[in-house]
N, C-alpha and C positions, 0 to 999 in steps of 0.2 A: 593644470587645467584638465587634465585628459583625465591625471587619476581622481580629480574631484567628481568627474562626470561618472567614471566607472563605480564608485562609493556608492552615488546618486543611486546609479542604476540597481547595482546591491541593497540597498535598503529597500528601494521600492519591491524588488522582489520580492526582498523577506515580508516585506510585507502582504504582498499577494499569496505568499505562501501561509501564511498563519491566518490570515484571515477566509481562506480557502480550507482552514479545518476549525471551524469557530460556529458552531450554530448558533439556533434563536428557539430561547423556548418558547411553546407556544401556550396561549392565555389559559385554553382551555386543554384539558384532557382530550387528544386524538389518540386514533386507532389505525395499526398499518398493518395488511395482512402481506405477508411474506409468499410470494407463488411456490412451489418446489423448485428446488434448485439441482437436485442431484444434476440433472442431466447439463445443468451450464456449469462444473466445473470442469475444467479441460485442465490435464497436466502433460503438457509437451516435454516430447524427448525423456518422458519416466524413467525409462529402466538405461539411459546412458547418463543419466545428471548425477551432479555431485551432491548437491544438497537433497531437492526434491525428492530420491528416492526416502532420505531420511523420515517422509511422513507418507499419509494419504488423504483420500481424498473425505472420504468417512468423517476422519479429528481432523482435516481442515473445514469442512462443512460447520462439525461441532462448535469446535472454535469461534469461525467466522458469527454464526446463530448467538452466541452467550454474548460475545464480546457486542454486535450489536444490536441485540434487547437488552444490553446493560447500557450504551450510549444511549439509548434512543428514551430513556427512562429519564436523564437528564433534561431533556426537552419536552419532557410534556408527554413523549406520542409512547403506546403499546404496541407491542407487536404480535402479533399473531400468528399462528402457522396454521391451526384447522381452520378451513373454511367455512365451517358451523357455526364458527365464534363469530367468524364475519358476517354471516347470515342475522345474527341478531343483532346486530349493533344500530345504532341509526347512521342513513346512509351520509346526512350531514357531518358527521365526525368521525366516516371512514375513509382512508386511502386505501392501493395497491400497489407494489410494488414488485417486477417480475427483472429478474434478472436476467440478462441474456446471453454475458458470457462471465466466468469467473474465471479468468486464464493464468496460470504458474508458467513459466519459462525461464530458463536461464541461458545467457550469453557469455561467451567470454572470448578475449583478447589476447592471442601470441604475441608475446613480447621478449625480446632477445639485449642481449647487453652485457658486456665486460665488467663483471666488480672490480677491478681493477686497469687503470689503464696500461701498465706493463704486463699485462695478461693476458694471452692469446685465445684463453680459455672463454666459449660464450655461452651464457648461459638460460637456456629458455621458461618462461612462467608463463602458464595460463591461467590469464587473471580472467575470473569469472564473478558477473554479475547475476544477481537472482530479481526476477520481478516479477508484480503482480498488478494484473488489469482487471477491472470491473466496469461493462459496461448492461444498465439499468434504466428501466423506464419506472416514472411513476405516474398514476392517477387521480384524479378524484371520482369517489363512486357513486352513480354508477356514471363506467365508463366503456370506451375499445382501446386497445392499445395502438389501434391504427392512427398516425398522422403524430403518434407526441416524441415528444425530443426525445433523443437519445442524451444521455449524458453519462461520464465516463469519471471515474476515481483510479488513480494509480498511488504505487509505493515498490520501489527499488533501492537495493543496498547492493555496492561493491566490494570484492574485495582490494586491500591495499598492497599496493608496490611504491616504495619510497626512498630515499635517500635518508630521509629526516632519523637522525642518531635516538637511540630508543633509551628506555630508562636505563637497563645494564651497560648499555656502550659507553653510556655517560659518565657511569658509576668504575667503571673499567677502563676510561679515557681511552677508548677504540672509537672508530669512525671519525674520527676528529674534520678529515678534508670532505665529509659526504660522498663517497667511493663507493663504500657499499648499500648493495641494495639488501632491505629488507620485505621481504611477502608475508603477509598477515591473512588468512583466512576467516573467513567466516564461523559463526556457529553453527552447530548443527541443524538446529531448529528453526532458522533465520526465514523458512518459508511460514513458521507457523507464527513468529511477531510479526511478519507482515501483513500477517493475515487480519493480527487484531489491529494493526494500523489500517488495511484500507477499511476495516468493519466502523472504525472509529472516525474515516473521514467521511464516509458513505453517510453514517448517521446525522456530521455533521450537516452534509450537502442536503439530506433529506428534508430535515428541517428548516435548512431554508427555505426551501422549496412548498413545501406544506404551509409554513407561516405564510408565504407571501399571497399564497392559493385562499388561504383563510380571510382574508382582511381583505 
């Protein structure tokens, strides 16, 4: 019964989870102007991370910008960066969208342990987590951004410590009792696919939000 309920509860999540990067196109062609952003991306701990030094903030900007005015294209909505474009448009089929923080951080975990239990030998890994937050208001124009929700998109990826016997182990009949640990790092660029994941749930989130504004 217990692990029937825990399944339940797995499923339901996945499900909350997919349908939380799922938009809705909308009828009509809208219009979203982008505020500047430089100044909300924030890269904690730069010049001590592992990964994060691997980019900046410039090709994470880039990035972020293509990946979503290529989502947002799915759903109907344009996006915008000069404010001039915004000027022309009609204000019924324009939104805004200002970012307020675009935050990079990585975390990580000391962790110790014997590959072997006849082995006096311990051996320490810092398993490190990379993640990225996005917290964003939108409008309809014209608007203030005083009093509207805040809402928030994240995406994190760990790296792996595990027990579980790898292709060569298996190929090599090594690890057989699950004894030793294997550490798997990350890629190097692992802050700049996040990047086009949260751009990619952000679009999604937007449009729902815009459709539901519309109708």
């Amino acid at each position: 019964m217990k692990n029937f309920r825990t399944n339940i509860c797995l499923i339901i999540l996945g499900f909350l989870l997919i349908s939380c990067s799922v938009g809705r196109k909308l009828e009509n062609t809208h219009y979203l102007y982008l505020t500047p952003i430089d100044n909300s991306i924030k890269l904690e701990n730069y010049n001590s991370s592992k990964y994060l030094k691997n980019t900046n903030s410039e090709k994470l900007k880039e990035i972020f910008i293509e990946e979503f005015r290529n989502r947002l294209k799915d759903y109907n909505v344009v996006l915008l960066i000069d404010k001039s474009d915004n000027y022309s448009l009609k204000v019924l089929n324009s939104f805004t969208i200002r970012i307020q923080d675009l935050k990079y951080y990585e975390e990580f975990e000391i962790k110790e342990f014997k590959n072997y239990e006849q082995s006096q030998q311990v051996n320490t890994y810092y398993v490190t987590s990379c993640n990225l937050s996005l917290d964003f208001y939108i409008g309809k124009e014209p608007f203030s951004f005083v009093g509207l929700k805040k809402h928030n998109v994240f995406a994190g990826k760990d790296e792996k410590l595990s027990t579980d016997r790898t292709f060569w182990q298996i190929i090599f009949g090594t690890n057989k009792d699950n004894s030793v640990y294997t550490y798997k790092e990350l890629d190097t660029d692992i802050f700049e696919d996040l990047t086009r994941k949260v751009a990619r749930k952000t679009a999604a989130k937007v449009s729902r939000i815009m459709y539901k504004k519309t109708k």
